[in-house]
Backbone of each chain as ProteinMPNN parsed JSONL, in Angstrom:
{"seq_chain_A": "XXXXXXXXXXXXXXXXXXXXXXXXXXXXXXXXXXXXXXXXXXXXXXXXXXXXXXXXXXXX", "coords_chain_A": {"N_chain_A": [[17.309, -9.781, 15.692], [19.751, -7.338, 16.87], [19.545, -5.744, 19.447], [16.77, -6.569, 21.077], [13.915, -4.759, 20.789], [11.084, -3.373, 22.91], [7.532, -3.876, 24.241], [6.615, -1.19, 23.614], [8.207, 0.193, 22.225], [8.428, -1.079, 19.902], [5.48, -0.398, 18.711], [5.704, 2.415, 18.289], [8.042, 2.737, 16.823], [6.516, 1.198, 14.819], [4.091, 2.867, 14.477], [5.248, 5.138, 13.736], [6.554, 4.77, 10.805], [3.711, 3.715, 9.83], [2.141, 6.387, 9.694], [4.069, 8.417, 8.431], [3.765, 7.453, 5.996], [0.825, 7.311, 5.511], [0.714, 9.959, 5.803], [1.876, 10.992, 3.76], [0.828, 9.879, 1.112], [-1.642, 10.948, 2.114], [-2.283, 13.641, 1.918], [-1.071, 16.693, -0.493], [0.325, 18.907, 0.369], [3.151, 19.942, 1.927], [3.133, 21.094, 4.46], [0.805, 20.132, 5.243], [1.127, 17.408, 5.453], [2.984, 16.953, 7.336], [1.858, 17.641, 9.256], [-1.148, 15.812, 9.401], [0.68, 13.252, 9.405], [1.887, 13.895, 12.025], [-0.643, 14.092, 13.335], [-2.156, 11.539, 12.981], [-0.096, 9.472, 14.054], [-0.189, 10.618, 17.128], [-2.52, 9.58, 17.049], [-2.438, 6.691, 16.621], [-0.784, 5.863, 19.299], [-2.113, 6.728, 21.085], [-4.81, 5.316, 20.918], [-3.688, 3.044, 21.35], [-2.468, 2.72, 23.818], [-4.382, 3.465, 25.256], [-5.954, 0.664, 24.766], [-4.114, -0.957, 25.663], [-4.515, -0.692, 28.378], [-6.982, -0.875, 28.782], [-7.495, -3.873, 28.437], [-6.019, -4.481, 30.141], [-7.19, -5.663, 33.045], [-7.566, -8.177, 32.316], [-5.456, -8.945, 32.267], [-3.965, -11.082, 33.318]], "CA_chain_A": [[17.878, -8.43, 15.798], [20.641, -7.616, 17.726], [18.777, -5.756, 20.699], [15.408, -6.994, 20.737], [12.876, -3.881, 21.034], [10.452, -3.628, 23.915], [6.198, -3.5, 23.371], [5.865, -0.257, 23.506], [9.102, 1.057, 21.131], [7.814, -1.702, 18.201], [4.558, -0.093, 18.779], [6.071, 3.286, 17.887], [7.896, 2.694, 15.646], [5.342, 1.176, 13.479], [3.035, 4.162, 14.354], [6.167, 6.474, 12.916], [6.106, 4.231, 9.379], [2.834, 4.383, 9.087], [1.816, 7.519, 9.937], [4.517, 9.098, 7.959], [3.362, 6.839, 4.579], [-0.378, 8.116, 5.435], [0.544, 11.77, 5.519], [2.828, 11.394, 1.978], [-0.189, 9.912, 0.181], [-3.056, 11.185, 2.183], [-2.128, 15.023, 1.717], [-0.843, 17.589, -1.031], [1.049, 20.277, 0.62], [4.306, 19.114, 2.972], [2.211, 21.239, 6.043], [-0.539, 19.211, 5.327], [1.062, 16.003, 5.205], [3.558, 17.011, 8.218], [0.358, 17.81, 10.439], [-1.425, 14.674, 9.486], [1.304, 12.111, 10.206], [1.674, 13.758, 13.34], [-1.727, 13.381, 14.359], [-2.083, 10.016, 12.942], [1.085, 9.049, 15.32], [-0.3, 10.65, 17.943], [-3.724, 8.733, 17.947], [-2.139, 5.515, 17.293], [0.163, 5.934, 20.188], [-2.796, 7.105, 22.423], [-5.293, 4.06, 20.714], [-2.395, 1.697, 21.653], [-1.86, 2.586, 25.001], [-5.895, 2.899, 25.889], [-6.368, -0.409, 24.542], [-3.324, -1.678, 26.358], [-4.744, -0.339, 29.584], [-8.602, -2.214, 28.702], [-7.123, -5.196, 28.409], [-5.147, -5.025, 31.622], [-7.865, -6.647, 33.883], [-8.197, -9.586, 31.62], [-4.061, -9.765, 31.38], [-3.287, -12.298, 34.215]], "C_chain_A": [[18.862, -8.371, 16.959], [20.245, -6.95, 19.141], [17.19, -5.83, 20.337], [14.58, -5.469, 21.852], [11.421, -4.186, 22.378], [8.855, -3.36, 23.302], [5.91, -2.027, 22.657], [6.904, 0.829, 21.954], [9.027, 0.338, 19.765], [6.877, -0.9, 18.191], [4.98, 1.602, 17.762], [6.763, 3.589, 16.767], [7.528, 2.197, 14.413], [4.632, 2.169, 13.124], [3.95, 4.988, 13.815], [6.502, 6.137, 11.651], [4.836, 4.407, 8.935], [2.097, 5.529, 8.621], [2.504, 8.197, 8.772], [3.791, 8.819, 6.278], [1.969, 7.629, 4.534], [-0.32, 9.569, 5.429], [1.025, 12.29, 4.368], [1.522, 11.397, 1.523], [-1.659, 10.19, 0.732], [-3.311, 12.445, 1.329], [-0.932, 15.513, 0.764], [0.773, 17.77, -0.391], [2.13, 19.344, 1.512], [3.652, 19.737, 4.244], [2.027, 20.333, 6.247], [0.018, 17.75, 5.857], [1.991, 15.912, 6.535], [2.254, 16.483, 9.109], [-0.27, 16.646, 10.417], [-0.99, 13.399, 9.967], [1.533, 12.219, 11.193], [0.271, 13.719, 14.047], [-2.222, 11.894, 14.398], [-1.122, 8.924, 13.565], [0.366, 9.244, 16.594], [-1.607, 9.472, 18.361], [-3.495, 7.365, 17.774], [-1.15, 5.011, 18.453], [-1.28, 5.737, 21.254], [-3.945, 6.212, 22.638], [-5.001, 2.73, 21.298], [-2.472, 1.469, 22.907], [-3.468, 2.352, 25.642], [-6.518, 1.265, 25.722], [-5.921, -1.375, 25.793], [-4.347, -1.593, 28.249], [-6.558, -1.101, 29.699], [-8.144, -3.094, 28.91], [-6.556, -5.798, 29.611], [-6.066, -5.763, 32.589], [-7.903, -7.897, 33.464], [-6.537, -10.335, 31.637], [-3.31, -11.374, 32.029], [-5.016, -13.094, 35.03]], "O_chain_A": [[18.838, -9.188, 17.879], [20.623, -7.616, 20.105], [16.605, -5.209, 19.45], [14.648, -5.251, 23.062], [10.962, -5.317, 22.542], [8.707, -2.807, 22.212], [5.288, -1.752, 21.631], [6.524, 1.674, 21.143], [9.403, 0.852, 18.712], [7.252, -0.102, 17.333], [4.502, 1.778, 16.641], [6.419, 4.387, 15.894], [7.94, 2.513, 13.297], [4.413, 2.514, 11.963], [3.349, 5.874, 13.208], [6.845, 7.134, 11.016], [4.595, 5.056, 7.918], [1.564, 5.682, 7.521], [1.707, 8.653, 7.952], [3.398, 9.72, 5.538], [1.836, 8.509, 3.684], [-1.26, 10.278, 5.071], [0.864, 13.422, 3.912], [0.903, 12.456, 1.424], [-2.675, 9.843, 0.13], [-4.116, 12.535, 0.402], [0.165, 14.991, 0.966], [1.836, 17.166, -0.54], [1.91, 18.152, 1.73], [3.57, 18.955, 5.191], [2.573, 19.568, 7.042], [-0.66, 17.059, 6.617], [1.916, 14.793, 7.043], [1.861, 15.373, 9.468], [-0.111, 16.077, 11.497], [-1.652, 12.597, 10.625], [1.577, 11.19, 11.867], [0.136, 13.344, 15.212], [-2.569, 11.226, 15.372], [-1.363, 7.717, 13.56], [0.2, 8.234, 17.277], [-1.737, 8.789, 19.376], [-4.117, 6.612, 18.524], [-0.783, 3.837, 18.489], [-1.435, 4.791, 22.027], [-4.368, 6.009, 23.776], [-5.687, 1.755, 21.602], [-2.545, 0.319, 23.339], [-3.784, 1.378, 26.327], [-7.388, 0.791, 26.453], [-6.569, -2.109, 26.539], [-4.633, -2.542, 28.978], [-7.051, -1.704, 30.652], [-8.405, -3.374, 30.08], [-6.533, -6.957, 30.025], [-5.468, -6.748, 33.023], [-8.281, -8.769, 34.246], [-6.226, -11.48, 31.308], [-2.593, -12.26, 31.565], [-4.952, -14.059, 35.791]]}, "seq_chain_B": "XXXXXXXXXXXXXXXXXXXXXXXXXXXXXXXXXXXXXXXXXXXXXXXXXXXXXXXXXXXXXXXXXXXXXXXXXXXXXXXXXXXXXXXXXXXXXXXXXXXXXXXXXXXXXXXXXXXXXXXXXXXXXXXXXXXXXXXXXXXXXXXXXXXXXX", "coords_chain_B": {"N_chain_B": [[-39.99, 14.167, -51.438], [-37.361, 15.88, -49.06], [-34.145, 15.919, -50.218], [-31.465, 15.519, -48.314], [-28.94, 17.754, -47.237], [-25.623, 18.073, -47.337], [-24.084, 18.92, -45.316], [-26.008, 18.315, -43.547], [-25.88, 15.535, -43.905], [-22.829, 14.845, -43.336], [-23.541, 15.438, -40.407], [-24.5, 13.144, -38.195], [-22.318, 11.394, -38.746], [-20.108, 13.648, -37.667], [-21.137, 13.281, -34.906], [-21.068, 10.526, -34.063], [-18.284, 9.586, -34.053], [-16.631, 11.721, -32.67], [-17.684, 10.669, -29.73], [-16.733, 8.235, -30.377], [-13.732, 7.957, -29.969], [-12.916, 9.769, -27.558], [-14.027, 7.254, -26.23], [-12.38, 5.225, -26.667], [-10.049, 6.564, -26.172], [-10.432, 6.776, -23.273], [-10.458, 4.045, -22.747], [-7.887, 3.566, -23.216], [-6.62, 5.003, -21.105], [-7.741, 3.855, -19.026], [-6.41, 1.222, -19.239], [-3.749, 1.779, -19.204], [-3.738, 2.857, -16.486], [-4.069, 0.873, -15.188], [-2.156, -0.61, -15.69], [0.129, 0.753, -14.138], [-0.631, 0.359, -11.877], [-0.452, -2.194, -11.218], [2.218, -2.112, -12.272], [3.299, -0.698, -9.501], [2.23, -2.359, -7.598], [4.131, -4.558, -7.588], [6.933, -3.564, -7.365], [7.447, -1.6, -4.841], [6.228, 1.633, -5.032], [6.858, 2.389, -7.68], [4.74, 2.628, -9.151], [3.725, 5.321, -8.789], [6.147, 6.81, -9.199], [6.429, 6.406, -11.721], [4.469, 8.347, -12.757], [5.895, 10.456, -12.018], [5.577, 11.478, -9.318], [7.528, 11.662, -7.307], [7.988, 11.901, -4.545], [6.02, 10.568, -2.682], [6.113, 8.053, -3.822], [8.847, 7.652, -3.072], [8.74, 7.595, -0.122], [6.718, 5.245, 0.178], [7.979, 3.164, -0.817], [10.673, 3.685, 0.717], [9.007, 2.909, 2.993], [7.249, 0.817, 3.139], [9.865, -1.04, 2.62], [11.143, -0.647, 4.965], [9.229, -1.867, 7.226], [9.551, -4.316, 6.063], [12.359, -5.36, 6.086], [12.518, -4.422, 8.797], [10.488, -6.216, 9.834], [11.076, -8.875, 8.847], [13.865, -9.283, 10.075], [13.173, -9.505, 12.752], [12.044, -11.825, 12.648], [9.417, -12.87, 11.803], [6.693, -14.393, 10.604], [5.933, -15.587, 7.838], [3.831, -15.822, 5.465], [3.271, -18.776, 3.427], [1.668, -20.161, 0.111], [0.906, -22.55, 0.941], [-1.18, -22.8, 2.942], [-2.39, -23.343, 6.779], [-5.416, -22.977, 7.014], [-7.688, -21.125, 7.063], [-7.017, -18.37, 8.208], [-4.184, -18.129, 7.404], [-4.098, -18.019, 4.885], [-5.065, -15.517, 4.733], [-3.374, -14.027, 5.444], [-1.121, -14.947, 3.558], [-1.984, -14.026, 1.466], [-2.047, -11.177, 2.656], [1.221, -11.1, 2.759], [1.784, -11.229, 0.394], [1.327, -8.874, -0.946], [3.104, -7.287, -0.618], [4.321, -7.512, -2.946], [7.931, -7.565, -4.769], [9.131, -7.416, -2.631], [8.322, -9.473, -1.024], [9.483, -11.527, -1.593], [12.014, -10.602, -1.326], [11.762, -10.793, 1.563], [11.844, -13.109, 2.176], [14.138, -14.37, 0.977], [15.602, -13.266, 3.314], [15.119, -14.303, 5.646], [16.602, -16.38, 6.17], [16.649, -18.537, 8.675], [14.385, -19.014, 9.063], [10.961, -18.549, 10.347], [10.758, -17.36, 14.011], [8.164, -17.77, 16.334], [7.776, -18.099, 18.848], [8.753, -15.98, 19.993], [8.004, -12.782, 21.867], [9.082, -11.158, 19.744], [9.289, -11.979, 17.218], [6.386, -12.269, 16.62], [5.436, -9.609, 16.118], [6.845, -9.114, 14.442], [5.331, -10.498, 12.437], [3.21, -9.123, 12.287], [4.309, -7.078, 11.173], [5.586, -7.92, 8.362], [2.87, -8.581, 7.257], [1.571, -6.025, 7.637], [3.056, -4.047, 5.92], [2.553, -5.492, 3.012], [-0.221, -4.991, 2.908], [-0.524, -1.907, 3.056], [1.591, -1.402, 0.698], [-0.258, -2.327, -1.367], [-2.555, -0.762, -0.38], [-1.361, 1.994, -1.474], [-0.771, 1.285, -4.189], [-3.301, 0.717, -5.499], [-3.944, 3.58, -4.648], [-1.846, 5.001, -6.88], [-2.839, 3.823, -8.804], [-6.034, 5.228, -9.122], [-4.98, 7.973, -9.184], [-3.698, 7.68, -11.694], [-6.085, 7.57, -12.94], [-6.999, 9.655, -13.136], [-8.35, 10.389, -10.967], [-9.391, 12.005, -8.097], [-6.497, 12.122, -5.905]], "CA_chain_B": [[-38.872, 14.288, -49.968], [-36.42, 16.784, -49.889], [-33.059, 15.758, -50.105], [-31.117, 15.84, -47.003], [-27.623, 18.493, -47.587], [-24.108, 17.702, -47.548], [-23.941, 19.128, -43.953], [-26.951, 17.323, -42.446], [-25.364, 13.764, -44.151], [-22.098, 15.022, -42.253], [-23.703, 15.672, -38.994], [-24.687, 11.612, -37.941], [-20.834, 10.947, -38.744], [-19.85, 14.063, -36.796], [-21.618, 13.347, -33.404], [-20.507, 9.716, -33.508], [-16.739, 9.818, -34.6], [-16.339, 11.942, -31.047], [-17.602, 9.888, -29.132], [-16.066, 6.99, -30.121], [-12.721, 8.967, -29.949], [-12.927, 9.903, -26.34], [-14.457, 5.652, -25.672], [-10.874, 4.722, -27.129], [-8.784, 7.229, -25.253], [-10.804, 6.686, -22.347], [-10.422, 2.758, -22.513], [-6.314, 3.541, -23.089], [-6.244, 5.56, -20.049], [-8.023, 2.714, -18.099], [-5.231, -0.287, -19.392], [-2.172, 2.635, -18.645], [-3.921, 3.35, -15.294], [-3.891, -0.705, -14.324], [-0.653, -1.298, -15.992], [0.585, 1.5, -13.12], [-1.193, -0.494, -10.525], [0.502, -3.55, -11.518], [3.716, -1.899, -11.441], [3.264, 0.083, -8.373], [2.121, -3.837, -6.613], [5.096, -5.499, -7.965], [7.774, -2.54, -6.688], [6.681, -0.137, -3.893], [6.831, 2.894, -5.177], [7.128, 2.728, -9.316], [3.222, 3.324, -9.475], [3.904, 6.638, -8.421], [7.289, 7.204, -9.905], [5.972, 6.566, -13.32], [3.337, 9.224, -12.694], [6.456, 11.693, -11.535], [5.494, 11.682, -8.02], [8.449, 11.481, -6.423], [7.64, 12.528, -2.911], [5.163, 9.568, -2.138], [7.331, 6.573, -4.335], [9.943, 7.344, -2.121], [7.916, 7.177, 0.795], [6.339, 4.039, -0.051], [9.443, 2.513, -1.296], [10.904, 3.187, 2.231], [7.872, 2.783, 4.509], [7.358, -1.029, 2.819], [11.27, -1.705, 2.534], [11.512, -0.525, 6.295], [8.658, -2.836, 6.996], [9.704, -5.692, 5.443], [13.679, -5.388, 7.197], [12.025, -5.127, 10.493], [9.598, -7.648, 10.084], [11.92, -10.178, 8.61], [15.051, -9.315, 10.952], [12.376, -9.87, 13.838], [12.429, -13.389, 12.519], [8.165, -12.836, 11.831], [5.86, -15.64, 9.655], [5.994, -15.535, 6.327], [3.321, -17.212, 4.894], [3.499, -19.63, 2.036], [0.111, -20.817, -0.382], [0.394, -23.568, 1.84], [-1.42, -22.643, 4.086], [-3.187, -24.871, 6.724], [-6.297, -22.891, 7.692], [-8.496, -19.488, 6.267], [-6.474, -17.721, 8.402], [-3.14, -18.659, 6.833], [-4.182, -17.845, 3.351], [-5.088, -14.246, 4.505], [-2.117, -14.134, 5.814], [0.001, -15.096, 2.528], [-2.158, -12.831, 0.502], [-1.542, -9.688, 3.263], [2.439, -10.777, 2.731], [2.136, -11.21, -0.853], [1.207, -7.724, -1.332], [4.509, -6.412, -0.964], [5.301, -7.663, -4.317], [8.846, -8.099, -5.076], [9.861, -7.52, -1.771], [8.266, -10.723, -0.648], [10.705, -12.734, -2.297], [13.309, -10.545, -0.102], [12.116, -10.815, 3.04], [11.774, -15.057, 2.218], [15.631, -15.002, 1.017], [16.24, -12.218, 4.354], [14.646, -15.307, 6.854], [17.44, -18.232, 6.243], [16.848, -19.139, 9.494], [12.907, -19.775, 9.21], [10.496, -17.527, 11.294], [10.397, -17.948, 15.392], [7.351, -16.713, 16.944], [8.102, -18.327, 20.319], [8.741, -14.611, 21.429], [7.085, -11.593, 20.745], [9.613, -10.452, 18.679], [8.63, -12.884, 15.656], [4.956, -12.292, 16.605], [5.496, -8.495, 16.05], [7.702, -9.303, 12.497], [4.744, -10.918, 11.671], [2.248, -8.298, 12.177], [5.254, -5.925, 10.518], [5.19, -8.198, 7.353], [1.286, -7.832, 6.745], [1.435, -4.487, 6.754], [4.047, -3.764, 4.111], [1.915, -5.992, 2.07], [-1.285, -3.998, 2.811], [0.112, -0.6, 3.04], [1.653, -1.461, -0.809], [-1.524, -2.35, -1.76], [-3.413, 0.461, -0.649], [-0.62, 2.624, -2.452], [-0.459, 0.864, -5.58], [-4.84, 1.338, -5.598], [-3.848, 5.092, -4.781], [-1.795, 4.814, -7.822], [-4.081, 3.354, -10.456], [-6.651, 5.861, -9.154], [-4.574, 8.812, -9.858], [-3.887, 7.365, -13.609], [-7.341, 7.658, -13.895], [-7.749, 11.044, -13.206], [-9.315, 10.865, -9.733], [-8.25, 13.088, -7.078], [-5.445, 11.709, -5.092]], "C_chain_B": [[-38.152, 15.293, -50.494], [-34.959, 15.91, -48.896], [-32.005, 16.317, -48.82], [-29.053, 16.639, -48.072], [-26.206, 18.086, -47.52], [-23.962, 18.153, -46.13], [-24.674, 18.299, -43.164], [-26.577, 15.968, -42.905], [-24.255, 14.047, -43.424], [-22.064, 14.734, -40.825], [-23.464, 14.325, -38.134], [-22.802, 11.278, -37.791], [-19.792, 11.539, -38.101], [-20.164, 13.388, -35.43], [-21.337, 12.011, -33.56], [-18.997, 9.239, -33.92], [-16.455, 10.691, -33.45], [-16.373, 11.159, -30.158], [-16.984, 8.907, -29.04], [-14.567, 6.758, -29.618], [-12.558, 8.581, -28.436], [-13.719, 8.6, -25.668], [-12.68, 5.542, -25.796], [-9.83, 5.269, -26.382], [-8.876, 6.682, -24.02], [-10.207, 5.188, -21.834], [-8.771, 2.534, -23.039], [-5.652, 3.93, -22.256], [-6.764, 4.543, -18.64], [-6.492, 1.711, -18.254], [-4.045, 0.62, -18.596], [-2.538, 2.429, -17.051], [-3.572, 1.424, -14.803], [-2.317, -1.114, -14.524], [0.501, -0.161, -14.67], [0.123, 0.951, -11.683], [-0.805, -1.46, -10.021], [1.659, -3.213, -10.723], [3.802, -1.354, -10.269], [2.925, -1.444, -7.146], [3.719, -4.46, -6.543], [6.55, -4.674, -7.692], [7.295, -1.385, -6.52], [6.917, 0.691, -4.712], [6.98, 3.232, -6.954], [5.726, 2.529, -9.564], [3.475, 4.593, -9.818], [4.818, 7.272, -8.666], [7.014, 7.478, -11.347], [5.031, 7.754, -13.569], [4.399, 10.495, -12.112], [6.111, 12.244, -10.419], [6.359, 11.389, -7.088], [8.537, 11.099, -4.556], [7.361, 10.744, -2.32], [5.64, 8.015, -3.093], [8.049, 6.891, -3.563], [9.252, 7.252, -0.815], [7.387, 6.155, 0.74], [7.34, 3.31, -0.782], [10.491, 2.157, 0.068], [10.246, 2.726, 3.522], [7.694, 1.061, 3.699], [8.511, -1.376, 2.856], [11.41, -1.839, 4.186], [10.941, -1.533, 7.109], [9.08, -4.207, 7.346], [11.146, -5.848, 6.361], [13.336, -5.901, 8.271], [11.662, -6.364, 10.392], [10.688, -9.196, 9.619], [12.977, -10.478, 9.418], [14.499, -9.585, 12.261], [12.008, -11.676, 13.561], [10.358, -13.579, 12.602], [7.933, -13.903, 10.88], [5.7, -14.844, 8.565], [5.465, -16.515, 5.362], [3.67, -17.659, 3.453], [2.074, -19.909, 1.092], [0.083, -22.039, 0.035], [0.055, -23.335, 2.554], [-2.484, -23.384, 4.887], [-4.748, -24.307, 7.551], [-6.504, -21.235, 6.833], [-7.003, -18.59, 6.683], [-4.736, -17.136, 8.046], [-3.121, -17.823, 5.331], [-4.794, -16.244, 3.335], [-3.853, -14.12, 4.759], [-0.882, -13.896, 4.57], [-0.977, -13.953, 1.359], [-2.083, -11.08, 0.785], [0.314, -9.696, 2.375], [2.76, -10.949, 1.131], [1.887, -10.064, -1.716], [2.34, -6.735, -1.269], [5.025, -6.968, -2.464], [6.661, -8.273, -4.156], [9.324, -8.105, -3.847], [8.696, -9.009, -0.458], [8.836, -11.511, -0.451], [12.255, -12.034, -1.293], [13.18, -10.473, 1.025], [11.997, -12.704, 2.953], [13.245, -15.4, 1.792], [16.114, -14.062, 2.882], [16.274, -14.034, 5.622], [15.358, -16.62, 6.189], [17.685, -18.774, 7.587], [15.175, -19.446, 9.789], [12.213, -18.347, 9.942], [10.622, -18.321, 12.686], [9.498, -17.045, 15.829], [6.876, -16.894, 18.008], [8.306, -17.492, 20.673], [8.095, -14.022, 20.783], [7.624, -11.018, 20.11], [9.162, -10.582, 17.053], [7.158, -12.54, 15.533], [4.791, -10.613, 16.095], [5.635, -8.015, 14.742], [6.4, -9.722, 11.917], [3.688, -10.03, 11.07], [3.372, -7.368, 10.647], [4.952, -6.303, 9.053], [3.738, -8.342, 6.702], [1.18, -6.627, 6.612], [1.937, -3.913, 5.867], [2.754, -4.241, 3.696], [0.688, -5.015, 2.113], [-1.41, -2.772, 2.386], [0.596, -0.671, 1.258], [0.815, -1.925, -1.329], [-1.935, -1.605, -2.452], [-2.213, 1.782, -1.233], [-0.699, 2.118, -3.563], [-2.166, 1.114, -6.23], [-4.771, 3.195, -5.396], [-3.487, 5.448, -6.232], [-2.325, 4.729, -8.935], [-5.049, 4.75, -10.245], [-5.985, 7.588, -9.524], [-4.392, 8.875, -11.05], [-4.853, 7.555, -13.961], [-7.721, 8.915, -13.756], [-8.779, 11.584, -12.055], [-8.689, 11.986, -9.089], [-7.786, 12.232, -6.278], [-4.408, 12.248, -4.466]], "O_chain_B": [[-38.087, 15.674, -51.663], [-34.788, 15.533, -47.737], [-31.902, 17.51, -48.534], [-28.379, 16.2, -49.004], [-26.267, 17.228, -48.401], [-23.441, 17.163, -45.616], [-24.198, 17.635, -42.243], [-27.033, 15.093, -42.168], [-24.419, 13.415, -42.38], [-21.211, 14.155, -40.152], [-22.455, 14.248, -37.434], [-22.246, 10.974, -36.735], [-18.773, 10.917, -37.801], [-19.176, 12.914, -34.87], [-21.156, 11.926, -32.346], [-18.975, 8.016, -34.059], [-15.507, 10.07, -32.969], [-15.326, 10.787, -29.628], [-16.586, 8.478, -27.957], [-14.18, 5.745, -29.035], [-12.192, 7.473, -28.044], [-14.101, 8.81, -24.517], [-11.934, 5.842, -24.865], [-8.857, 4.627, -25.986], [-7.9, 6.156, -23.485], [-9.604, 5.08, -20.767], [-8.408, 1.377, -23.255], [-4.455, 3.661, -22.154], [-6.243, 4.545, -17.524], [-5.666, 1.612, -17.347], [-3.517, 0.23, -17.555], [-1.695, 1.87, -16.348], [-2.694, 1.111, -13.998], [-1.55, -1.717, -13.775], [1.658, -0.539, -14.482], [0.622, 1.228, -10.593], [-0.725, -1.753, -8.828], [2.084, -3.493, -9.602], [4.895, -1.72, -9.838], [3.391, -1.453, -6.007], [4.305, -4.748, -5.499], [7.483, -5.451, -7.892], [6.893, -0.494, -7.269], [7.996, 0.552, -5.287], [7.212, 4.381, -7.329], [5.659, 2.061, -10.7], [3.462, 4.99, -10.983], [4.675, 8.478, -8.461], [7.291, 8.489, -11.992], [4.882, 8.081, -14.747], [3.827, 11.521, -11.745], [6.252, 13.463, -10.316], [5.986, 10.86, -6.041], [9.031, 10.271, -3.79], [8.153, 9.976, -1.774], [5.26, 6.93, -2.653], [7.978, 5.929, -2.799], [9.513, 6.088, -0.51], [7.623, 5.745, 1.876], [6.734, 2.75, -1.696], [10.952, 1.074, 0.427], [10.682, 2.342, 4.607], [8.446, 0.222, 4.195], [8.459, -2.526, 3.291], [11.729, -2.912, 4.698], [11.728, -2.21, 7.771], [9.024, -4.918, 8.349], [11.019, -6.495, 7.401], [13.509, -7.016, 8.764], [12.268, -7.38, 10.732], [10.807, -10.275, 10.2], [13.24, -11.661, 9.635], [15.352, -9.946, 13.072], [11.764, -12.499, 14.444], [9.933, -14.387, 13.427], [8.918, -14.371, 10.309], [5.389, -13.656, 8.472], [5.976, -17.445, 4.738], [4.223, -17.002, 2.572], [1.146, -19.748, 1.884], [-0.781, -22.762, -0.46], [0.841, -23.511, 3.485], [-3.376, -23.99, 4.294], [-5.225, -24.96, 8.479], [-5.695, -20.521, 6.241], [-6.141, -18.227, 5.882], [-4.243, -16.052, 8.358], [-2.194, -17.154, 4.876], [-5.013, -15.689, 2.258], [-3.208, -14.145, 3.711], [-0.012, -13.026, 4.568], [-0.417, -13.204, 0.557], [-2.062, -10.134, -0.002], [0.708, -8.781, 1.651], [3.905, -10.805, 0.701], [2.111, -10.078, -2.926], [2.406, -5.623, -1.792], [6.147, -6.726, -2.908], [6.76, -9.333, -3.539], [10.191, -8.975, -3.765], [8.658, -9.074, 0.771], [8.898, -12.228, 0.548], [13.176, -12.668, -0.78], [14.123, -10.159, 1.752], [12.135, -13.351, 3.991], [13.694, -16.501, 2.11], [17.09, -14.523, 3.473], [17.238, -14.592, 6.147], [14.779, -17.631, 5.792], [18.719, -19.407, 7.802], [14.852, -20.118, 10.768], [12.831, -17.289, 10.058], [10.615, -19.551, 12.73], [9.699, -15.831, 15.831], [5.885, -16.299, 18.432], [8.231, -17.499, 21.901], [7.622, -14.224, 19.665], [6.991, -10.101, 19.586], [8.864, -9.799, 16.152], [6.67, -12.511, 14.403], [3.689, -10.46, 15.568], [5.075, -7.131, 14.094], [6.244, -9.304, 10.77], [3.3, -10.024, 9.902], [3.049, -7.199, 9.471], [4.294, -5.526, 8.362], [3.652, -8.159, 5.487], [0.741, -6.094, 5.593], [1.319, -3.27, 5.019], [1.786, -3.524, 3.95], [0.673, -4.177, 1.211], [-2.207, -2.438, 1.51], [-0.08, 0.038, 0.513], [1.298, -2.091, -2.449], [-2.014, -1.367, -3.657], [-2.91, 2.793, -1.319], [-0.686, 3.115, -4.285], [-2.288, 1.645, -7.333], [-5.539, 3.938, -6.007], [-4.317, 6.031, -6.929], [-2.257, 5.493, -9.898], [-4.927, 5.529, -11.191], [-6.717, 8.326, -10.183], [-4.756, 9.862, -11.689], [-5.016, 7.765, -15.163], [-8.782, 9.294, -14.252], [-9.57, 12.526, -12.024], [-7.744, 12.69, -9.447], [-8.604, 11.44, -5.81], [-3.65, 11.539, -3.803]]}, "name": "protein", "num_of_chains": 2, "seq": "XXXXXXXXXXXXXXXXXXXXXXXXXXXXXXXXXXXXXXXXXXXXXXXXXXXXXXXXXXXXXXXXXXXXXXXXXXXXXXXXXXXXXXXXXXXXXXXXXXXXXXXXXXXXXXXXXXXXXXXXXXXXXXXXXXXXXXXXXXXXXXXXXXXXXXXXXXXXXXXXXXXXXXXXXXXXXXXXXXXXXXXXXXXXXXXXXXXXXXXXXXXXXXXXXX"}
């Protein structure tokens, strides 16, 4: 790629593909399916980063 | 004895001539529903097109195409059925779940995968999930043909 993406903006935007795919075919209504992919963004954003932050004692 | 009526010799041929009816439909709405499962594996998104769901084929048409771009323009692994260990052969059956767009992220990578950085290591993850993600859409799919809720 021509600028290579940093951890945390791959991270995101994977969580903004999937998220969005899980809120088409989880939910109905376009609310519904709005509201869902944004919470399903938000908790793999906030999954991501808690993990990241466990792991940090072990990183070096 | 008494002679059984022209209605009660009917009946027997009534009550199973329904049933068998609604076996036959039933077991035509199963094959349609797989043959939508198929297609919905084999290009994102025409599960759910064929079923006039617009919305969510185009959504899964771009959320696996998008996917697959990244992951391949990230220069990620792309396994082969050669593979030289378990882990390998999940691997080629995660990336062989994108279907047709398998075959374009393996012409996209004419320069091989590199996963000497984490860019490639990232592509790689990227290309398993398409494959998964069109999967579990194309199983959404079939299960709507059948009349579940979806």
């Amino acid at each position: 790629m021509a600028a290579p993406l940093n951890h945390f903006q791959v991270m995101t935007l994977f969580a903004l593909i999937i998220s969005l795919a899980f809120g088409t075919l989880g939910r109905r209504r376009p609310k519904e399916r709005l509201k869902y992919a944004a919470w399903s963004f938000a908790l793999f954003l906030l999954i991501g980063i808690a993990i990241g932050w466990a792991m940090y004692p072990f990183s070096r | 004895m008494e002679e059984p009526t022209t209605e009660q010799q009917q009946k027997p041929v009534e009550s199973t001539a329904l049933p068998l009816s609604a076996s036959s439909a039933e077991e035509r709405r199963k094959l349609i529903a797989l043959l939508i499962g198929i297609a919905g594996w084999a290009l994102p998104g025409l599960g759910h097109a064929l079923q006039k769901m617009w919305g969510r084929a185009l959504a899964v048409f771009l959320a696996v195409g998008a996917l697959v771009i990244l992951g391949a323009g990230m220069r990620g692994n792309l396994f082969t059925s050669r593979g030289e260990d378990a882990f390998a052969t999940l691997g080629y059956f995660a990336d062989l779940g994108s279907g047709s767009f398998y075959w374009i992220a393996r012409s996209m990578e004419t320069a091989g995968p590199d996963v000497s950085h984490s860019a490639g290591d990232y592509g790689t993850r990227f290309l398993a999930t398409a494959g998964v993600l069109n999967l579990l859409a194309a199983l959404h799919a079939y299960e709507a043909a059948r009349g579940r809720k979806a």
